[in-house]
N, C-alpha and C positions, 0 to 999 in steps of 0.2 A: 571510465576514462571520458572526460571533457569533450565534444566534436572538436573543438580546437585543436586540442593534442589529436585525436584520432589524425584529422587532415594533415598535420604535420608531420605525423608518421609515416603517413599513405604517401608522401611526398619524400621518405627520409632516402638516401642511398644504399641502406642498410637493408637487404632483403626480408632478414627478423622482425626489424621493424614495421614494416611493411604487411606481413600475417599476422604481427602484434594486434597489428589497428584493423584488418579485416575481422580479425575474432571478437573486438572489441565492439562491435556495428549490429553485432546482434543484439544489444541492448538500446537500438534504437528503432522509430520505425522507418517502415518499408520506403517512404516519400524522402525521407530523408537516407537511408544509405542506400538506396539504387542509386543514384547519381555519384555518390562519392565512390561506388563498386564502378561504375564505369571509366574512372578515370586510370582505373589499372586493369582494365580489359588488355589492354597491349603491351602487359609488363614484360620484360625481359626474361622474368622467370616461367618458366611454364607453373610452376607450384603454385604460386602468386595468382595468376591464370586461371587455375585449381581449384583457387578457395572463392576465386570470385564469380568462376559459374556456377559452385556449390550454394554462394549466397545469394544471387537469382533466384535460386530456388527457396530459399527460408523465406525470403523478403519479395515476395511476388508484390509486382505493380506489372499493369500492359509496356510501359516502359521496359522492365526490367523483362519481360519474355519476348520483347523484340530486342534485348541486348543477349538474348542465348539464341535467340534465329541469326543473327550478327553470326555469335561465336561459330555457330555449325556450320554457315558459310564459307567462312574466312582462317578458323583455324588449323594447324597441321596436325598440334601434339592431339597422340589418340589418348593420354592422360585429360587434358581438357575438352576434350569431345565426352571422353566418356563420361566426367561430371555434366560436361552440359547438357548430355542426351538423360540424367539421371534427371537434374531438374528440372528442364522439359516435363516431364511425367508429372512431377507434382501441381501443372498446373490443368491438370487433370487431361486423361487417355486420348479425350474422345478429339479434344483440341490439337491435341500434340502427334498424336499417332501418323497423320499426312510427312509432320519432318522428321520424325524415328522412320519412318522406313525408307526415305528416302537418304538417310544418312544410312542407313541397314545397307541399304544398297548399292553405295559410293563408296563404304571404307568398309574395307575387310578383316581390319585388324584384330583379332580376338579381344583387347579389349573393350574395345566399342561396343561391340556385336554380343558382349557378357554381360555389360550395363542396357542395352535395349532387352536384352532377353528378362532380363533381374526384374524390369517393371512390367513383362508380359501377363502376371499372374491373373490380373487383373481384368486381358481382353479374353471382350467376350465373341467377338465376329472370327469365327472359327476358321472363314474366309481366306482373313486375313492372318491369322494364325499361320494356317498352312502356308503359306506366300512366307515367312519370316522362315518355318523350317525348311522352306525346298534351301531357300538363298542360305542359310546355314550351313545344309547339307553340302550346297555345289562349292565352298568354301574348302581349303585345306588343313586348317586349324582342328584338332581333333577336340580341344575342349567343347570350343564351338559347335562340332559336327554332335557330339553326345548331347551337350544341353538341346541341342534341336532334335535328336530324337527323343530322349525324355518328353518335351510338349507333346511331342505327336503322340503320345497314349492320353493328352487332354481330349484329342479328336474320333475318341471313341462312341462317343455317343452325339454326333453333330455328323450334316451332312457330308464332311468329310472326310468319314472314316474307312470308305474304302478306297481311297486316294494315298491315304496314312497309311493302309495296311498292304497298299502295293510297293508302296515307298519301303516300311519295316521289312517285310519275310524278306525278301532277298540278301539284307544286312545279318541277317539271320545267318548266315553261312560266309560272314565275314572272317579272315583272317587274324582280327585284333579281337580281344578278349575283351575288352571295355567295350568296344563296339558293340559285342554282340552280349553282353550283359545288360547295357542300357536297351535292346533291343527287346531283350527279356522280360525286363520290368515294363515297359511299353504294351507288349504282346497280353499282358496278365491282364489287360484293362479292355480285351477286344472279346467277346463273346464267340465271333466266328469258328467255324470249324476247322479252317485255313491256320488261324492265329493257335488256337488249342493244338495241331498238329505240329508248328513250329517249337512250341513251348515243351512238347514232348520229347522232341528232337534236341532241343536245348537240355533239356534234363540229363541230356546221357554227354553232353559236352565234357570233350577229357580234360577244362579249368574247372576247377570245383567254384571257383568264385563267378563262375558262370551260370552252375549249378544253383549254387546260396540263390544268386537273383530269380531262378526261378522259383524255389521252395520259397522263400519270404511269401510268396500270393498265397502258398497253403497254406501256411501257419498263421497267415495274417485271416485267412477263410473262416481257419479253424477255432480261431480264440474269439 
């Protein structure tokens, strides 16, 4: 599609049309569709909103990453945060990581808080690691609360692994069976004798799917 037609798209009243001509912009470069992305920064649609912090992130310009420090300012829906906290990230950790956590910290919403965690894989300041699971934990969103304990078996071998393993064992004697499953697979990655004792404790859990989480570390040992 023509940039002519794209702009008159991006311009149309017609929502369709509108994600028409976003999808279409990836075939152009970066100097030229950051600015035509920002002129639907404030669409009506959140969706619309959607694709254009999504395309920030394909089409990186310093323009185009002070138009997603914009978005994480100014916007509500936690659908367009979470793309914008997504592409954030792509213009790489070390840059972005100061406004992921301080949107980690301001919006609660699980899915926000599931797209910052999505691009963690990648940090390496264990520091700062642990700081994204406490704020996880103190959260009441259960997806959230699991995915933040899952990292925390990353803090097995960093200086803050007994920080993580005071945080884990007590979850250990959780109520909720996913809780204390993720707990488990967590525990499998700590060498201590504290975490082994837990894990044995776990083993006799009357959910067998509690159980499975801790036998997978044997079998996985074993093969």
């Amino acid at each position: 599609m023509e940039l002519q037609q794209i702009e008159a798209y991006l311009n149309s009243a017609d929502a369709q049309n509108r994600i028409k001509a976003i999808v279409e912009l990836r075939q152009h470069n970066p100097e030229v569709v950051v600015p035509l992305l920002k002129k639907r920064m404030h669409d009506k649609e959140f969706m619309i909103r959607s694709y254009v912090a999504m395309g920030f992130g394909y089409k990186q310009t310093e323009e185009g990453f002070q138009a997603l420090l914009n978005i994480i300012a100014n916007e509500k829906d936690p659908n367009v945060l979470a793309e914008a906290a997504n592409s954030l990230a792509k213009y790489g950790l070390e840059r972005a990581l100061p406004y992921l956590e301080e949107l980690f910290e301001q919006e609660s919403h699980w899915l926000i808080r599931q797209s910052i965690f999505a691009v963690m894989e990648e940090i390496i300041d264990s520091e700062m690691l642990l700081k994204f699971c406490q704020l996880g934990l103190e959260g009441t969103d259960p997806l959230v609360r699991q995915t933040a304990l899952a990292h925390l078996g990353r803090l097995s071998d960093t200086p803050q692994k007994e920080t993580a393993l005071e945080i884990l064992l007590p979850l250990a004697a959780s109520n909720i069976w996913q809780v204390r499953s993720r707990v488990a697979k967590a525990l499998r990655k700590f060498d201590s004798s504290s975490a082994q004792t837990a894990l044995l404790q776990l083993r006799q859990d009357p959910d067998h799917r509690v159980v499975a989480a801790t036998l997978e570390g044997m079998i996985d040992s074993a093969s």
